[in-house]
C-alpha positions in Angstrom: -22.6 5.4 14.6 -23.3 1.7 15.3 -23.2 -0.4 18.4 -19.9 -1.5 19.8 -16.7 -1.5 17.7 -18.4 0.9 15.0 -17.1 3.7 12.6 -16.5 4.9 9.0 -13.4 3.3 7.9 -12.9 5.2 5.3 -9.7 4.0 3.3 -11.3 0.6 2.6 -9.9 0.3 -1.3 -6.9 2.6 -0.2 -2.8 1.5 0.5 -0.4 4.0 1.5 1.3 5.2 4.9 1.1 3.9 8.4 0.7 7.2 9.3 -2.9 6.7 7.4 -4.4 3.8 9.5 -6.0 3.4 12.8 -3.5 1.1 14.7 -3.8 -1.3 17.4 -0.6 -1.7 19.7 -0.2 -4.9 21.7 2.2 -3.0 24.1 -0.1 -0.5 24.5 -2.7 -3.1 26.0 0.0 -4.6 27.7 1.8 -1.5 29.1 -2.7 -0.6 30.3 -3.0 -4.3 31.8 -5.7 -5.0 29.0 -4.2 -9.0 28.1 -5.3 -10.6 31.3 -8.0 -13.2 30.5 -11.4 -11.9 30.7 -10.7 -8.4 30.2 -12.7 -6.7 27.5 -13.0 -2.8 26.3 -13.2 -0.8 23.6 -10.6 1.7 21.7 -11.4 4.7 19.9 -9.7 6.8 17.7 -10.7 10.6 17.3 -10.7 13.7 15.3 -10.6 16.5 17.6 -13.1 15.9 19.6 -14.9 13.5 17.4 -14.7 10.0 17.2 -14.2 8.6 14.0 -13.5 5.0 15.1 -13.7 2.6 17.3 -13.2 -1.2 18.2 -14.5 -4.0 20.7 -12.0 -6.3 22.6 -12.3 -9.3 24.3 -9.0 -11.1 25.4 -9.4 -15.3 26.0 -7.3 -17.6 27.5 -8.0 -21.2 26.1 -5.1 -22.8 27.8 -5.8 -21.8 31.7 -2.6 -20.0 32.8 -1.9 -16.1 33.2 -0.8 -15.6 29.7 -3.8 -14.9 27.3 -3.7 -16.7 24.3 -5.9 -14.6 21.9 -7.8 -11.6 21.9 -11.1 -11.3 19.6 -11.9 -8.3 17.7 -15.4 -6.8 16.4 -16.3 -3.8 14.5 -18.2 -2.8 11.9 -16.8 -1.2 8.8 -18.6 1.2 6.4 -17.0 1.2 2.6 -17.1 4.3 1.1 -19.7 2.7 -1.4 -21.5 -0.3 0.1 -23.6 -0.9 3.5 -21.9 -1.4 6.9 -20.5 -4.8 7.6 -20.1 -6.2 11.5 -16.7 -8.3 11.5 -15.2 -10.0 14.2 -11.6 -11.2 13.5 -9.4 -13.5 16.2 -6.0 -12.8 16.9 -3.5 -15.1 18.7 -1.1 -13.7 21.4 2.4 -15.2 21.1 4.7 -14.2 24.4 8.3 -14.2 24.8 10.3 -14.3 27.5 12.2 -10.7 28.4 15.9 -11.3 29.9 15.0 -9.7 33.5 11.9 -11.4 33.9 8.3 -11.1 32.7 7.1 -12.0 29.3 6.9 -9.2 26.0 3.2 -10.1 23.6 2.9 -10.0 20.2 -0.1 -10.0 17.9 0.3 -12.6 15.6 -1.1 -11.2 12.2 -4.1 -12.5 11.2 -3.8 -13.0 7.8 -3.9 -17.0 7.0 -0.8 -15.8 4.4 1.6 -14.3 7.4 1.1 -15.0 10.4 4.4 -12.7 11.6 4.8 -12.2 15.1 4.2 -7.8 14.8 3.4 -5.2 17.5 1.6 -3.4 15.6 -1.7 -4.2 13.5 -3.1 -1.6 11.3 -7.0 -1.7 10.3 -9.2 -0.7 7.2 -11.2 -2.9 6.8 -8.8 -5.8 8.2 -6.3 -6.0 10.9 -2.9 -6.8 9.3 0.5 -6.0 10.0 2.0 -3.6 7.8 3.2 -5.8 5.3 -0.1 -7.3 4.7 -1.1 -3.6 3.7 1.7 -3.0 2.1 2.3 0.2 4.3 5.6 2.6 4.2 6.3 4.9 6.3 6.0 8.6 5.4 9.5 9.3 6.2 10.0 6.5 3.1 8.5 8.5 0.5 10.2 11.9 1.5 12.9 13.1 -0.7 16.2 14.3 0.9 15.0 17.7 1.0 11.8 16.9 2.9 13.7 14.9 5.4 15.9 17.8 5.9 12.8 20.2 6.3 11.5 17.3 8.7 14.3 17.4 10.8 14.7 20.9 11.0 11.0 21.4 12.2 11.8 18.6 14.6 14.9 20.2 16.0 12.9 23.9 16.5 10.2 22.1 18.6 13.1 20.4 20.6 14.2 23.8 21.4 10.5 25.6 22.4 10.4 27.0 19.6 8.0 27.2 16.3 8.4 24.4 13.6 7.3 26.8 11.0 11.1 27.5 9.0 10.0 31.2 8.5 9.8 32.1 11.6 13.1 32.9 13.9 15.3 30.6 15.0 14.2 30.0 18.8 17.0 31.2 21.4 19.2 28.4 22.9 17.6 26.8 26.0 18.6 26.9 29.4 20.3 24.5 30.0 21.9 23.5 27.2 25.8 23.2 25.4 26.3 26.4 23.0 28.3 23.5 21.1 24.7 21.8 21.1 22.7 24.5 20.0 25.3 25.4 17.2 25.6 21.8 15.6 21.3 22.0 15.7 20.9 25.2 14.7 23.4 24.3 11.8 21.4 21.0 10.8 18.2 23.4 10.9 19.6 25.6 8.7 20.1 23.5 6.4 16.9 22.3 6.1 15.4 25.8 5.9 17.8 26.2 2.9 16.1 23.7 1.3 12.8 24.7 1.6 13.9 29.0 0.1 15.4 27.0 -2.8 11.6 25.3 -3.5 10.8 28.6 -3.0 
């Protein structure tokens, strides 16, 4: 791997799901106390144990208050064809003001085309906002019978249970309205039904 900022970025020709991309969340860095002025760091992403990404921040404040005003990027990206590339990329901090005090950041996306006001940017080889990359959502490409095999995994983990639909149905929690567990159990169910008739 490279210096600072460095990893294989390896959908660099690819669009799909926002699921796909490594993300950077401005309320993340917030939430951390990464947006004061001066502060700089580095994210990685890993696999396992391994890391498979990774990104330099430094956060400026042009302006000379406690609100930074931008926060500078560098990496270097490595197509799947092609020799790595070091690219820095500037992206402007737009605050508003929350209704019990305090101020919420945004990233400001970007691309000279947009420039929405997102929290989210996604990477590979740019940072853009979701639209930029014309992302979906995985959940957007799911048929109703996935969502319904979706949601019944979802609602076995909810009750400690396995989210594999072959398995037993876990036992209701402690805790827990029998009227609860019956209305999950019957949303499960159907799900599970969906999945035997895909055989």
């Amino acid at each position: 791997m490279g210096g600072q900022g460095s990893g294989t970025w390896e959908r660099w020709d690819r669009k799909g799901t926002v699921e796909e991309y490594h993300t950077l969340d401005v309320r993340t860095m917030h939430r951390r106390g990464w947006l004061r002025p001066g502060m700089q760091g580095k994210i990685r992403w890993l696999r396992g144990k391994r890391e498979v990404a990774s990104i330099g921040w430094t956060v400026w404040d042009e302006e000379d208050d406690d609100l930074a005003q931008e926060v500078e990027l560098y990496y270097t990206v490595t197509p799947t064809t092609g020799n790595p590339e070091d690219l820095r990329s500037t992206v402007f901090l737009e605050w508003t003001r929350c209704n019990y005090g305090g101020h919420r950041p945004w990233f400001t996306c970007p691309n000279p085309a947009c420039n929405r006001c997102v929290a989210i940017l996604y990477g590979g080889p740019c940072f853009y906002c979701r639209h930029c990359h014309n992302l979906a959502y995985e959940s957007q490409r799911e048929d109703l019978s996935g969502r319904l095999r979706r949601k019944a995994r979802k609602i076995r983990r909810r009750l400690g249970g396995s989210a594999d639909l072959r398995e037993d149905f876990p036992q209701k929690p402690t805790g827990m309205h029998w009227r609860t567990y019956h209305r999950l159990r019957q949303e499960a169910e159907r799900g599970a039904a969906s999945q035997s008739r895909l055989g």
